[in-house]
C-alpha positions as CSV (number, residue, x, y, z in Angstrom):
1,X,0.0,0.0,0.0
2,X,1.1,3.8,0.0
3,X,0.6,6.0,2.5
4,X,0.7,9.9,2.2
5,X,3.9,11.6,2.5
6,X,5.0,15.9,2.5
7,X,8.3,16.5,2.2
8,X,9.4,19.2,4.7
9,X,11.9,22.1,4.1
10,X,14.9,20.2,4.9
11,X,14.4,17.4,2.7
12,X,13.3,20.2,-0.3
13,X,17.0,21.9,0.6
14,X,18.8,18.5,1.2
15,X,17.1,17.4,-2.2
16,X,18.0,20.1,-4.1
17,X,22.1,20.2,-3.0
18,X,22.1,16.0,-3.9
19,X,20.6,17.1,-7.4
20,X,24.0,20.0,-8.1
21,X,26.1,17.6,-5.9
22,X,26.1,14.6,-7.6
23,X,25.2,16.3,-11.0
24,X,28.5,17.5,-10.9
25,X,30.2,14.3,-10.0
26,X,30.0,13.2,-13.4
27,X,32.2,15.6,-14.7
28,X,34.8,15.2,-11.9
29,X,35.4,11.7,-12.8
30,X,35.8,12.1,-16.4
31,X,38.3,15.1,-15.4
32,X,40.2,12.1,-12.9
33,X,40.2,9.4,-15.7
34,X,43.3,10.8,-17.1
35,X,45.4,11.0,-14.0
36,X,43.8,7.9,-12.0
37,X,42.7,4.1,-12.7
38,X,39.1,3.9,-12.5
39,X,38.7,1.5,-10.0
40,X,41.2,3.8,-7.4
41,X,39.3,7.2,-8.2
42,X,36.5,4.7,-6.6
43,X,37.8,3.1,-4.1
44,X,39.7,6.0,-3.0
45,X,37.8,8.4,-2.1
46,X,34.9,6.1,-1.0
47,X,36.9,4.7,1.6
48,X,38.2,7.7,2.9
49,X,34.6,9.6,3.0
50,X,33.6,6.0,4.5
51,X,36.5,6.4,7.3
52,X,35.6,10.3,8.5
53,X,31.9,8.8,8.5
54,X,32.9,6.0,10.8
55,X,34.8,8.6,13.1
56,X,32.0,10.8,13.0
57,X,29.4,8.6,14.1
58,X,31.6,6.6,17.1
59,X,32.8,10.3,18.0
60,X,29.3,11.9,17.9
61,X,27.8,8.8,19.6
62,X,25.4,7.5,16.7
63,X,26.8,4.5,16.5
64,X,24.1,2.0,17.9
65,X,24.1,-1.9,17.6
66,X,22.6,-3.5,14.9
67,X,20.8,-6.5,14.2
68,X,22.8,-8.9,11.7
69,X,19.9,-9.4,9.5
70,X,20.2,-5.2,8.6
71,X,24.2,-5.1,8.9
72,X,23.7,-7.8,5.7
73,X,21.5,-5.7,4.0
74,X,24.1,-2.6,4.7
75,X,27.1,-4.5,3.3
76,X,25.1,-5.8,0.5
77,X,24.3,-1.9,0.0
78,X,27.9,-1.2,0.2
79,X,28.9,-3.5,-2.7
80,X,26.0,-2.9,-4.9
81,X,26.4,1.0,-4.6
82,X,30.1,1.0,-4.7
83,X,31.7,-2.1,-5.9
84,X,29.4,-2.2,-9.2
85,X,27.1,1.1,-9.4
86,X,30.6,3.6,-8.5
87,X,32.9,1.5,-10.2
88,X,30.8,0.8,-13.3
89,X,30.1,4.5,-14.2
90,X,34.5,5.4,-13.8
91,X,35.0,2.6,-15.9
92,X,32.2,4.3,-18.6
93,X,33.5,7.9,-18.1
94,X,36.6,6.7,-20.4
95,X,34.0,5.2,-23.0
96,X,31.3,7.9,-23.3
97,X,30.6,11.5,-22.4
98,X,29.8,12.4,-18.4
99,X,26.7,13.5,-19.4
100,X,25.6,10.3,-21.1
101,X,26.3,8.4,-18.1
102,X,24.2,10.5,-16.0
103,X,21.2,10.2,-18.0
104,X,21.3,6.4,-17.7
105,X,21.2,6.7,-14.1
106,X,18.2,8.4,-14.6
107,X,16.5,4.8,-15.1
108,X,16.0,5.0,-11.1
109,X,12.9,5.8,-10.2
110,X,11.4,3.9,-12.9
111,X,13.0,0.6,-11.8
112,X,12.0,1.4,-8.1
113,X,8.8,1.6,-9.0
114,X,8.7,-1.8,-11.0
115,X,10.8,-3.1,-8.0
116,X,8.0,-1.7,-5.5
117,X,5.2,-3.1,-8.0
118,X,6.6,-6.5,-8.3
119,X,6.3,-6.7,-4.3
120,X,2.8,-5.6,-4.7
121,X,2.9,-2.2,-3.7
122,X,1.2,-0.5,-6.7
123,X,2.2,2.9,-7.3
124,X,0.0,5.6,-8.2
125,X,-1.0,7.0,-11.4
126,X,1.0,10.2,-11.1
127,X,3.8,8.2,-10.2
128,X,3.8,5.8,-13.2
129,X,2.9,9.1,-15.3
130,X,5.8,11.2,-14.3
131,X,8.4,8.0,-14.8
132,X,7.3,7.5,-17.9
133,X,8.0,11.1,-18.6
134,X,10.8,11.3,-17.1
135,X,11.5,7.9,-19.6
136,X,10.9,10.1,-22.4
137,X,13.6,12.8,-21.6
138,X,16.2,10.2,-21.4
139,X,15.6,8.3,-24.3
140,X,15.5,12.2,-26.6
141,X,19.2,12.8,-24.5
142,X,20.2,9.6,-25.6
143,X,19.1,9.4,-29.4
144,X,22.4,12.2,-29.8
145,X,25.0,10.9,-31.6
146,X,27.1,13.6,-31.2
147,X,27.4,13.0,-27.5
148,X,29.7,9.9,-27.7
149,X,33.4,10.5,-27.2
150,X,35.5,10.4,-30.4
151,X,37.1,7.4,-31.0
152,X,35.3,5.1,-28.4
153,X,32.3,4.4,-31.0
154,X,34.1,0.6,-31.0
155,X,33.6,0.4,-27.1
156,X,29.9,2.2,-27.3
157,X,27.9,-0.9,-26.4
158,X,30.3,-2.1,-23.2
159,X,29.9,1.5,-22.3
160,X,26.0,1.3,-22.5
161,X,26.7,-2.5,-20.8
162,X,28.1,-0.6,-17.7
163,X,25.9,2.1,-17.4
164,X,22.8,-0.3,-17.3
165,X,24.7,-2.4,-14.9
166,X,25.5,0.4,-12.7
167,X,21.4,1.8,-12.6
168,X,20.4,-1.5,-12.0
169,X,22.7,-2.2,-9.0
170,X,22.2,1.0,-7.3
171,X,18.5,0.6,-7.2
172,X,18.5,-2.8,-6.6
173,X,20.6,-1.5,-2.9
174,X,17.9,1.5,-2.4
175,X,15.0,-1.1,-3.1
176,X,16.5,-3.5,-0.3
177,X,17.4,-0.8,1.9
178,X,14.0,0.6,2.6
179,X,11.5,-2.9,1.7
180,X,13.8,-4.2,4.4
181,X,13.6,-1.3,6.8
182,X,17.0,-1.3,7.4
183,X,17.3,2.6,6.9
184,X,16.1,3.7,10.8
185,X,19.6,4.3,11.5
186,X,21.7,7.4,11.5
187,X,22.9,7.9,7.9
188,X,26.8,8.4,9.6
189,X,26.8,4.7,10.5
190,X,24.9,3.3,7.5
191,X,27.0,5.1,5.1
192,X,30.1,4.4,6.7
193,X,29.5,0.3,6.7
194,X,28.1,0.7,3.2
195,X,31.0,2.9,1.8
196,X,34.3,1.2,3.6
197,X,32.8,-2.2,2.7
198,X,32.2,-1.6,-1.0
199,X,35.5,0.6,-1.1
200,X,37.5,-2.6,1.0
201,X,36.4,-4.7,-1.9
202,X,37.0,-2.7,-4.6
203,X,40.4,-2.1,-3.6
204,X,41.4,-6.2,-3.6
205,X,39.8,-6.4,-7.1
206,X,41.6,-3.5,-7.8
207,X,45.4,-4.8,-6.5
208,X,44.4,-8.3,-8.2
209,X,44.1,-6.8,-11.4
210,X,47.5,-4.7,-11.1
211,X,46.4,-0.7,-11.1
212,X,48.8,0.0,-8.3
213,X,51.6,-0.2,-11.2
214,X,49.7,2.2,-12.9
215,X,49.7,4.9,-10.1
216,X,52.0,7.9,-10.7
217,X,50.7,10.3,-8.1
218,X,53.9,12.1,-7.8
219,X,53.0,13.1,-11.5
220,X,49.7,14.2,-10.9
221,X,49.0,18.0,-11.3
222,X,47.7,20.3,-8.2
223,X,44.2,20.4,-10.3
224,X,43.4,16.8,-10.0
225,X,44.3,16.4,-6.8
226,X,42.1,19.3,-6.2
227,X,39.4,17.7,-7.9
228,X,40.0,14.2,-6.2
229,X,39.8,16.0,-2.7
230,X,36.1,17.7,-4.2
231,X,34.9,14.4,-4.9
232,X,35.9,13.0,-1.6
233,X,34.4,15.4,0.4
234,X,31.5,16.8,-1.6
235,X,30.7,14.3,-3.5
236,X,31.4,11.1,-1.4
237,X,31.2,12.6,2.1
238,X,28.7,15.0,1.8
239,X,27.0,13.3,-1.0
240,X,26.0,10.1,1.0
241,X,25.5,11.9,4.1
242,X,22.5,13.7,2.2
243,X,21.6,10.5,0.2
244,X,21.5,8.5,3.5
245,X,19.2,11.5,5.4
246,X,17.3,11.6,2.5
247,X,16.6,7.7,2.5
248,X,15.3,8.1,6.0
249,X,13.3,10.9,5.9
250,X,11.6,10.4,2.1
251,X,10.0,7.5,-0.6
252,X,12.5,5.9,-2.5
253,X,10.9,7.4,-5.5
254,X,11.3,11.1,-4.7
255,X,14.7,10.1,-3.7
256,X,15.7,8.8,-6.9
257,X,15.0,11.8,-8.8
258,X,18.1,13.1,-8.2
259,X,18.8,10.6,-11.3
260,X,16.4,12.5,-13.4
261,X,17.9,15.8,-13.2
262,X,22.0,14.8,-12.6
263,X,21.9,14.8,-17.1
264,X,20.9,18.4,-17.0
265,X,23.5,19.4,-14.7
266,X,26.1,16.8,-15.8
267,X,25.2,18.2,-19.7
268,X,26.0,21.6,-18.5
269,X,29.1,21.5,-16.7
270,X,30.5,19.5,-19.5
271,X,29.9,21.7,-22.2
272,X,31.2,24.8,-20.0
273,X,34.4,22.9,-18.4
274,X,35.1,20.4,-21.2
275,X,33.6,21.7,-24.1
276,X,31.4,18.9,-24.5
277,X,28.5,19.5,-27.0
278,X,25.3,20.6,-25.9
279,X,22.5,20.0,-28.2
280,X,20.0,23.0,-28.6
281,X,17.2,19.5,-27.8
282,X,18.5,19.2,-24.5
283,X,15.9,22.2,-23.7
284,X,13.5,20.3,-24.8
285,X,14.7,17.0,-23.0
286,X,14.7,18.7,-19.8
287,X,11.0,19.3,-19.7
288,X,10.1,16.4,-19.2
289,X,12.8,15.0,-17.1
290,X,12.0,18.0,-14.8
291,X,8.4,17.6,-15.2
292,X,9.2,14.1,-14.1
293,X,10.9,15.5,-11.0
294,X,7.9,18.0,-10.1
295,X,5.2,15.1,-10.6
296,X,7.1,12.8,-8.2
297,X,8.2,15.2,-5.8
298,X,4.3,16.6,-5.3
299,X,3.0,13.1,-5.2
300,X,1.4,13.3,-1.4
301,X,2.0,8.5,-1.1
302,X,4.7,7.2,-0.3
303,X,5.5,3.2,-0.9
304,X,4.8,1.0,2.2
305,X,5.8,-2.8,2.0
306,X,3.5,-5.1,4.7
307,X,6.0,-6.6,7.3
């Protein structure tokens, strides 16, 4: 069943910094792919976002036991959202453009609401509306040639292979998260098991397949490092300290349109930073991903799974 739900004036705010924070993280990683390995610009900053998160909540006393059957669900989080989801889209940010990636991330809230359905929670007609909308923006984003990187047109399909894989596993996590009610804690403790564990794994896989030999750092310029330390604080520290309030505190759904407006800001910032193209239909794209937003944000249920 669904049950009503208003946001209130925290969530708006906290919404609306997730939508410029991690709009913008697209662009930082595709910056980072020429300094880093994929897997370390993952793993490393995830881990140490993951660490200050751990302090934080054992110094600020938030730390509370938790039943074994929820620390699963956590560490399952962890790998899904980091491991695969984080992983998948560094990997892709050498393949195609960062504002490609972000619009297939935008395939959340539809996929929460077909997870939610298939559990027999039935969404409501505004819901199913404004995904399908929102649906409708990507696929207009996505029909532009012009927005794959030159040269990679070889590697196109294991990009789009990675990208899918990545939106799946990240709602997947979300999906289990809340049908499992495993999100009552404070978001400094869930998003510090969920981070360090994903990071912790992604680090052996990333040893075992040899990118320490392909670490210069005392090569890498001032800027990079800069942007490294933005995407470890902002984008992984702050980032998943919003994501994790917002978890708690709102439906899935409304959550996930963060996904439906990161293309528009990804789009943006790489046509002003990396002179990426932006395509005068992009306008016209962003109606309806934002009318998707607007429709899912104003929708007064909120899913509700039956212990």
């Amino acid at each position: 069943m669904e049950k009503k739900n208003d946001m209130s004036l925290p969530s708006i705010i906290a919404l609306g910094v997730l939508y410029l924070i991690w709009g913008s993280t697209f662009l930082s990683v595709r910056i980072l792919i020429d300094y880093f390995p994929p897997l370390f610009i993952s793993y490393g900053r995830n881990f140490t976002a993951g660490f200050l998160l751990f302090l934080w909540s054992i110094l600020g006393k938030h730390w509370v036991k938790m039943p074994i059957k929820h620390l699963k669900v956590h560490i399952m989080a962890g790998i899904l959202f980091i491991t695969i989801n984080n992983a998948s889209l560094a990997i892709a940010s050498a393949i195609v453009p960062s504002g490609f990636s972000a619009v297939f991330m935008a395939l959340g809230p539809l996929l929460l609401v077909i997870f939610f359905w298939m559990e027999g929670v039935k969404p409501s007609v505004k819901k199913i509306m404004a995904t399908l909308l929102g649906l409708i923006g990507i696929v207009i984003m996505s029909s532009q040639k012009g927005l794959s990187i030159p040269g990679k047109s070889d590697q196109f399909f294991t990009g789009i292979g990675l990208l899918i894989g990545a939106a799946f596993a990240w709602n997947i996590a979300v999906f289990r998260v809340q049908s499992t009610k495993a999100n009552s804690y404070h978001f400094t403790q869930v998003c510090a098991i969920q981070m360090i564990t994903g990071s912790v794994l992604l680090m052996i896989i990333s040893t075992l397949k040899g990118d320490l030999a392909l670490l210069h750092l005392a090569v890498v310029p001032f800027k990079a490092w800069a942007v490294f330390l933005y995407l470890t604080l902002i984008g992984s520290l702050a980032g998943f300290s919003i994501f994790g309030y917002l978890s708690k505190e709102c439906d899935a759904a409304v959550v996930a349109t963060f996904t439906y407006v990161n293309p528009v800001v990804a789009l943006i910032l790489g046509n002003i930073v990396l002179g990426e193209e932006l395509h005068p239909i992009l306008l016209f794209a962003s109606f309806f991903i934002l009318l998707a937003v607007v429709l899912i944000t104003t929708d007064k249920t909120k899913f509700v799974i039956k212990s």
